[in-house]
C-alpha positions as CSV (number, residue, x, y, z in Angstrom):
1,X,172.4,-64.8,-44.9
2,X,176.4,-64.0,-44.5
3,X,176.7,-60.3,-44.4
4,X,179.6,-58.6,-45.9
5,X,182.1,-55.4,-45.0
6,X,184.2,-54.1,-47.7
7,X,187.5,-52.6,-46.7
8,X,188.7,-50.3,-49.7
9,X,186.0,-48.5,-52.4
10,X,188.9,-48.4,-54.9
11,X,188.8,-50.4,-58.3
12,X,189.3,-53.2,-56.9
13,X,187.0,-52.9,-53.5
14,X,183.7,-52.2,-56.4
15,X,184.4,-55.2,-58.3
16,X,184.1,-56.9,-55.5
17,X,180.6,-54.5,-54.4
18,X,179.0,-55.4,-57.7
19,X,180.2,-59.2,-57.4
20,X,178.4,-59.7,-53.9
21,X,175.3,-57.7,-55.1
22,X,174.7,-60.2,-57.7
23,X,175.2,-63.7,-55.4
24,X,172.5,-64.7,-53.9
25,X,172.5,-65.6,-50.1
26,X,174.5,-62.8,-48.8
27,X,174.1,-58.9,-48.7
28,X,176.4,-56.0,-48.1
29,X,175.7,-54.4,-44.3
30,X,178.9,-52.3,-44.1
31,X,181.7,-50.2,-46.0
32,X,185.2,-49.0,-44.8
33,X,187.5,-45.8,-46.4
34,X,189.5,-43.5,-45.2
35,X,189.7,-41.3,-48.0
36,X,186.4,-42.1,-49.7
37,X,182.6,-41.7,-48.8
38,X,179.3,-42.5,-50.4
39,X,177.1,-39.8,-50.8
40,X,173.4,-40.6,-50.5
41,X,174.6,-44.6,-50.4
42,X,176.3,-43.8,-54.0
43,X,180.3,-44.7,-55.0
44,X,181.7,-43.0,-57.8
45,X,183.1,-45.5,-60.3
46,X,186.6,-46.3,-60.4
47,X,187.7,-47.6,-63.7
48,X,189.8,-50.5,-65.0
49,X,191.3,-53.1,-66.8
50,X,188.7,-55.5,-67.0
51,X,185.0,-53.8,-65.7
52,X,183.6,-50.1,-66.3
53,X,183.5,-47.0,-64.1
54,X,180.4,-46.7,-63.5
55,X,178.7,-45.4,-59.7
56,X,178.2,-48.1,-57.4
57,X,174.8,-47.7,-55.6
58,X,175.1,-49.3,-51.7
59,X,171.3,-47.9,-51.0
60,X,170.9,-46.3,-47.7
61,X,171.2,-48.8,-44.8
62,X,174.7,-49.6,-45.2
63,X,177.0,-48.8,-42.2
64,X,180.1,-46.3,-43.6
65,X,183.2,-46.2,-41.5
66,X,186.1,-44.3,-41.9
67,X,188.2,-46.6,-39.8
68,X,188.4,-50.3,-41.0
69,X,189.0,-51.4,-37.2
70,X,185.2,-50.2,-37.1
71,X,184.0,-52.2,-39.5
72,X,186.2,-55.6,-38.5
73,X,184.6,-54.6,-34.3
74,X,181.3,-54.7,-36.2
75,X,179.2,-57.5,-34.9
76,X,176.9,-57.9,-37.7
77,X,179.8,-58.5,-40.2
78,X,180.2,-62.0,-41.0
79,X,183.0,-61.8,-43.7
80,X,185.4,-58.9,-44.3
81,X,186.7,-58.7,-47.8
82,X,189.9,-57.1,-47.6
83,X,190.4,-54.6,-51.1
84,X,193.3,-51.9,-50.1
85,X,196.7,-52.1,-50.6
86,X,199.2,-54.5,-50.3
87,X,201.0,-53.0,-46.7
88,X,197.9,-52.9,-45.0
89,X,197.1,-56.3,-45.9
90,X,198.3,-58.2,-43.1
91,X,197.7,-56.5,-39.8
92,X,193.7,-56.2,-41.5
93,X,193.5,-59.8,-42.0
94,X,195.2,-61.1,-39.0
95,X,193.2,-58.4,-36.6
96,X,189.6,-59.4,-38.8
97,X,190.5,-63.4,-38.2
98,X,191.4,-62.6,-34.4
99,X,187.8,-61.1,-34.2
100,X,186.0,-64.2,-35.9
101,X,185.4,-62.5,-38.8
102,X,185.7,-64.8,-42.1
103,X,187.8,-63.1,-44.7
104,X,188.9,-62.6,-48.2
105,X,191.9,-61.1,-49.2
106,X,192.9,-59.6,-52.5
107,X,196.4,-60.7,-54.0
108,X,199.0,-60.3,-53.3
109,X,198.9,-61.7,-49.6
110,X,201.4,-59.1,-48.6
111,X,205.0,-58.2,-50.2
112,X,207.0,-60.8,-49.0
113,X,206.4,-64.7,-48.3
114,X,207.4,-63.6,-44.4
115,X,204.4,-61.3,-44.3
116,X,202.4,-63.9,-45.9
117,X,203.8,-66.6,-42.8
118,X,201.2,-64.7,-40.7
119,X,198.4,-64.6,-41.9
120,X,198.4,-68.6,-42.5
121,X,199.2,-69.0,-39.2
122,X,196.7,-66.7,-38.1
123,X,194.2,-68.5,-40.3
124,X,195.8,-72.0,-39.3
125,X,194.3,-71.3,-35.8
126,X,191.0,-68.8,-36.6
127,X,187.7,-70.8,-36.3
128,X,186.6,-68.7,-39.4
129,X,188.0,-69.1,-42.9
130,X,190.0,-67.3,-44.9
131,X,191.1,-67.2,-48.6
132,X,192.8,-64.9,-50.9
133,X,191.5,-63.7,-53.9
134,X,193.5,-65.3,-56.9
135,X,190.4,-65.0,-59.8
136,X,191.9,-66.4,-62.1
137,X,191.1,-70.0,-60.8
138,X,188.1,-69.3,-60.8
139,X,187.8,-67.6,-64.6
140,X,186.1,-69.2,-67.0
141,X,188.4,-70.4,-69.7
142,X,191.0,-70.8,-67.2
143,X,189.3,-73.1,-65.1
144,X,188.4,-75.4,-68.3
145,X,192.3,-75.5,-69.0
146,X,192.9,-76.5,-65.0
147,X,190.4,-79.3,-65.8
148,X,191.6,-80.1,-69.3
149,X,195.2,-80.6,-68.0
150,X,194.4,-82.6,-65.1
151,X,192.2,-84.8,-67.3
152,X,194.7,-85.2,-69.7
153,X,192.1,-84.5,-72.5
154,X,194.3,-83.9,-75.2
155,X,197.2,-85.7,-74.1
156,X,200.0,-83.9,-71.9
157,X,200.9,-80.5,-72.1
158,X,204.2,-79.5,-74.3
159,X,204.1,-75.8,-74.2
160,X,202.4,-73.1,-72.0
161,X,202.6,-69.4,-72.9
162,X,200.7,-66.9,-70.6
163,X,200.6,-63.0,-71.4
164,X,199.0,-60.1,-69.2
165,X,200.0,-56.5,-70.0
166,X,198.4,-52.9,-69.4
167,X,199.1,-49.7,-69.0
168,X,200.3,-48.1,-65.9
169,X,197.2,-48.3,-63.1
170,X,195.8,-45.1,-63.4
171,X,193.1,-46.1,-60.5
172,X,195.5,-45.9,-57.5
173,X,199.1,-44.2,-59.0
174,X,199.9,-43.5,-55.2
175,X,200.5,-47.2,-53.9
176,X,200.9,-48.7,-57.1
177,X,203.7,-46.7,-57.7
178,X,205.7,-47.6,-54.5
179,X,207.6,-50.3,-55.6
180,X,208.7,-51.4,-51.8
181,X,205.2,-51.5,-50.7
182,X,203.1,-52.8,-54.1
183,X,205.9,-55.0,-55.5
184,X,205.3,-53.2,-59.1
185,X,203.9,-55.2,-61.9
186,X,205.2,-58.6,-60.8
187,X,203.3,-58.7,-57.4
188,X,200.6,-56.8,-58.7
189,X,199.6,-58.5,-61.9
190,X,201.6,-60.9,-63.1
191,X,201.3,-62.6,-60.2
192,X,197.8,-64.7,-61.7
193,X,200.2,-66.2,-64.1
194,X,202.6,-67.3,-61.9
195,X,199.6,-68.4,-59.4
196,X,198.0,-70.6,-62.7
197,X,201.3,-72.0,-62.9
198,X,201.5,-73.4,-60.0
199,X,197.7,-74.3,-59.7
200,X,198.2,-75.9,-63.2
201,X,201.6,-77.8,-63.1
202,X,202.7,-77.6,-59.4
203,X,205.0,-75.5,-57.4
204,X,208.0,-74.9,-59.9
205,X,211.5,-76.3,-59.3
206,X,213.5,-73.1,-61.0
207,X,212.4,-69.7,-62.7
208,X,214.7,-67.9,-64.7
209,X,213.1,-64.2,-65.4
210,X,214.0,-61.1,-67.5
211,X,212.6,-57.6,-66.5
212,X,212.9,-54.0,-66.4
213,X,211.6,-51.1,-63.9
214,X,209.8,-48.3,-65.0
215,X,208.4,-46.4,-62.8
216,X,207.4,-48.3,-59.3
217,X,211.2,-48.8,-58.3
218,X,210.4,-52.6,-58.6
219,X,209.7,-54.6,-61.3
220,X,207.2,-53.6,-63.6
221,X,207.5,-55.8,-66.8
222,X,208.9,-59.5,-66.3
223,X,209.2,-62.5,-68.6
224,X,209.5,-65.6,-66.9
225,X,210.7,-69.1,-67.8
226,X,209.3,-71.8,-64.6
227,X,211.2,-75.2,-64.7
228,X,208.2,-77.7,-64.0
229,X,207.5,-81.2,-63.1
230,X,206.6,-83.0,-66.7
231,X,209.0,-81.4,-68.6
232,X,206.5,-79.3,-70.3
233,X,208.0,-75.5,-71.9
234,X,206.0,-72.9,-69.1
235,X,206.5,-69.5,-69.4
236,X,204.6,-66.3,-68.8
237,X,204.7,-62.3,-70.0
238,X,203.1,-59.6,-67.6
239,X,203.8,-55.9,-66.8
240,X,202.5,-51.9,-66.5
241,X,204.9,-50.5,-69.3
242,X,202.4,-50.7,-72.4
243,X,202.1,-47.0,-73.6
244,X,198.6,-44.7,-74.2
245,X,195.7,-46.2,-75.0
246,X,197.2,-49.9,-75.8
247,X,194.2,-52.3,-74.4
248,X,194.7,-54.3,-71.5
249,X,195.2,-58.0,-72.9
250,X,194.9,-61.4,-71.0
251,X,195.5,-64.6,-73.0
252,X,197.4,-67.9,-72.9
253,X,198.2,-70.3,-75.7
254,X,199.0,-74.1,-74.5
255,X,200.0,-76.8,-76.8
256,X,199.3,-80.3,-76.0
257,X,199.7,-83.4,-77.7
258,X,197.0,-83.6,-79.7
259,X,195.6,-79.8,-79.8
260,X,196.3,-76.4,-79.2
261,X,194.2,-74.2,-76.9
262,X,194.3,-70.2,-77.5
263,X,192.2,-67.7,-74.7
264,X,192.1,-63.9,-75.9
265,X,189.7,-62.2,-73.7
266,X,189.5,-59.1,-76.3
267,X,187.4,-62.1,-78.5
268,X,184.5,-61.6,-76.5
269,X,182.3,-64.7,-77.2
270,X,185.0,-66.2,-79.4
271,X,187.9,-66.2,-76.1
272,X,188.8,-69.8,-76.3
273,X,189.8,-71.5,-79.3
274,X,190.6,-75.1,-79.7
275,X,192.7,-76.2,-82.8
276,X,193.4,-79.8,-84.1
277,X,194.8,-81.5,-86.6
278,X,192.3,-82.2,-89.6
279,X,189.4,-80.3,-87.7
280,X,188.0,-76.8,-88.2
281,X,188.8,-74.4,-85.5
282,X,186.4,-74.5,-82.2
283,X,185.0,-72.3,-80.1
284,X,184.6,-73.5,-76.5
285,X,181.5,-72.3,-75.4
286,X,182.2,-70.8,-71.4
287,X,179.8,-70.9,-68.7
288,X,180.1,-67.9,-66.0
289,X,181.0,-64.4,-66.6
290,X,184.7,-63.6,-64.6
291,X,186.6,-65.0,-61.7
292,X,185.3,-62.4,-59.4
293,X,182.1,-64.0,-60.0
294,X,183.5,-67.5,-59.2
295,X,185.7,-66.9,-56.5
296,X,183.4,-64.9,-54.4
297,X,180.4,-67.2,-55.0
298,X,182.4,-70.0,-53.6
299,X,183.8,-68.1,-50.6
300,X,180.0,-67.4,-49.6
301,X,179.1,-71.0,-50.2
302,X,181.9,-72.6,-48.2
303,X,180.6,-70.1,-45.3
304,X,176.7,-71.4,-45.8
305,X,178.1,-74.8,-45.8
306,X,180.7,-75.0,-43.5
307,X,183.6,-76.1,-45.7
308,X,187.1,-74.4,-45.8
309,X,188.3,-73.1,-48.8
310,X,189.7,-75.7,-50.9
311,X,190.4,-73.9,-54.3
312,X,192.8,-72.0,-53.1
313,X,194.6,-71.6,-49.9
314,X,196.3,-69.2,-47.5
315,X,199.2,-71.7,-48.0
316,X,198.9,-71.4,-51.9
317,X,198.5,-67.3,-51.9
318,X,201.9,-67.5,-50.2
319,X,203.9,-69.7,-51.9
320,X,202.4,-67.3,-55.2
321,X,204.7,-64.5,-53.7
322,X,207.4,-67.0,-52.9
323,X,207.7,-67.8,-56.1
324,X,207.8,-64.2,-57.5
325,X,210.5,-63.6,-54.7
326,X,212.6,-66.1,-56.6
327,X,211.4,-64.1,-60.0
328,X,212.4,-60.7,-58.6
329,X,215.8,-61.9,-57.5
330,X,216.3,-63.8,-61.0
331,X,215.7,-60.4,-62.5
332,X,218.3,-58.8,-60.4
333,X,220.9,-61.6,-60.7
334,X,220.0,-62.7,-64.0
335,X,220.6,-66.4,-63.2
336,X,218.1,-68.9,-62.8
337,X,216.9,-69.2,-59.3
338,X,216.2,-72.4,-57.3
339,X,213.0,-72.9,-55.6
């Protein structure tokens, strides 16, 4: 049994609750806030873009600190999942390692690919294992077009558009809005995309990116073109400016040779759609329910069976904010930026 401390009961932090209570093999033992307790072993819900807001019931035996060095000093915490934000990530992950604590870290890393340096070298020499939380390689849908592109199933790619918009994050306005500390929109969310991108067709040579700020001080709507190895078109939308009650949307559309794949997540059952030439439209049935699912599942089962994290990497959750570095700087510049 590997038992599990949550750092943050934000929106994030009961994703990641309700995840854990579903896996098998492991089992919540202890919760860390500073500005948020359970009453009677009960969260309230925290809405947002993807799950509900519902209460978050821990039951009555688990540990509730105030102080996350508590929880991370905890001896009967085997894995520390890491869900505030972005500034505290690195001294939490570097101090939970140094303790021989196994951790997961939610994206980004930390606000800069400096920061990020130290937490791979601190998990470069823990004997635990650590691994950021980048769902979308783990989101069904995503992780057929991973597979379809490596297999070269429909021929090679020619085009790749991604898109992930929203509202301002009305779950945590406080760091969120702190452009310095949270990175704004970029860091925040489009970030997946430009993690995909990478996952999907390597670490890009050259980004050129468009964007605006709106409210964080940073950038919170980008639009990026990534110069990739194959020559095929990449590029990807995401940003916090949509306005009232406009609906959070996460798709991609990817033309390859012979077909052309298009994820909506608002299509429910009907997300993925494959298109070719002199064939009806299909719809690619999708086994697993989110990436949360996926990418915590694995993190447990690498513990139980004592393989690192191959998926994805300290290494690759930095070079993620490397390469929105080079995104935020094209934005300022407005010239393509080397990577």
């Amino acid at each position: 049994m590997t038992n599990i401390g949550i750092i943050g009961l934000g929106f994030m932090g009961l994703v990641h609750i309700r995840t854990y209570q579903k896996i098998p093999g492991c089992k919540i033992v202890a919760v860390a806030d500073a500005f948020k307790t359970p009453v009677d072993g009960v969260i309230a819900g925290v809405g947002g873009n993807i799950t509900d807001g519902d209460a978050v019931h821990l039951g009555a035996d688990v540990k509730v600190y105030s102080n996350p060095e508590d929880l991370i000093a905890d001896q009967n915490v085997h894995l520390v999942d890491i869900c505030v934000p972005t500034s505290d990530h690195v001294r939490l992950t570097v101090a939970a390692l140094k303790a021989g604590k196994h951790v997961v870290c939610e994206k980004p890393m930390a606000r800069s690919s400096a920061l990020c340096r130290e937490i791979v070298d601190a998990a470069a020499g823990a004997q635990t294992y650590f691994m950021p939380a980048m769902c979308m390689r783990f989101w069904p849908g995503w992780d057929w077009l991973k597979q379809t592109i490596e297999q070269k199933t429909y021929g090679r790619v020619l085009a790749a558009r991604f898109r992930r918009v929203s509202g301002p994050p009305g779950w945590s306005r406080g760091s969120y809005f702190k452009g310095t500390e949270s990175g704004g929109g970029l860091f925040d969310l489009h970030i997946h995309d430009t993690d995909f991108v990478q996952h999907c067709f390597g670490r890009p040579r050259a980004v050129f990116s468009q964007g605006l700020s709106l409210f964080s001080g940073a950038v919170d709507h980008v639009v990026t073109q990534y110069v990739v190895d194959g020559g095929a078109c990449v590029s990807a939308e995401g940003g916090w400016i949509m306005c009232g009650s406009y609906p959070f949307k996460m798709t991609y559309t990817v033309n390859f040779e012979n077909a052309t794949a298009d994820f909506d997540i608002s299509r429910g059952e009907e997300m993925l759609k494959l298109y070719r030439d002199g064939e009806p439209e299909q719809i690619v049935k999708l086994e697993g329910t989110d990436g949360y699912m996926g990418e915590l599942a694995y993190m447990i089962s690498c513990i139980q069976n004592g393989t690192p994290p191959a998926i994805v990497t300290a290494r690759d959750g930095m070079t993620a904010v490397e390469i929105c570095e080079a995104e935020e700087q094209s934005v300022t510049s407005g010239e393509i930026v080397c990577l």
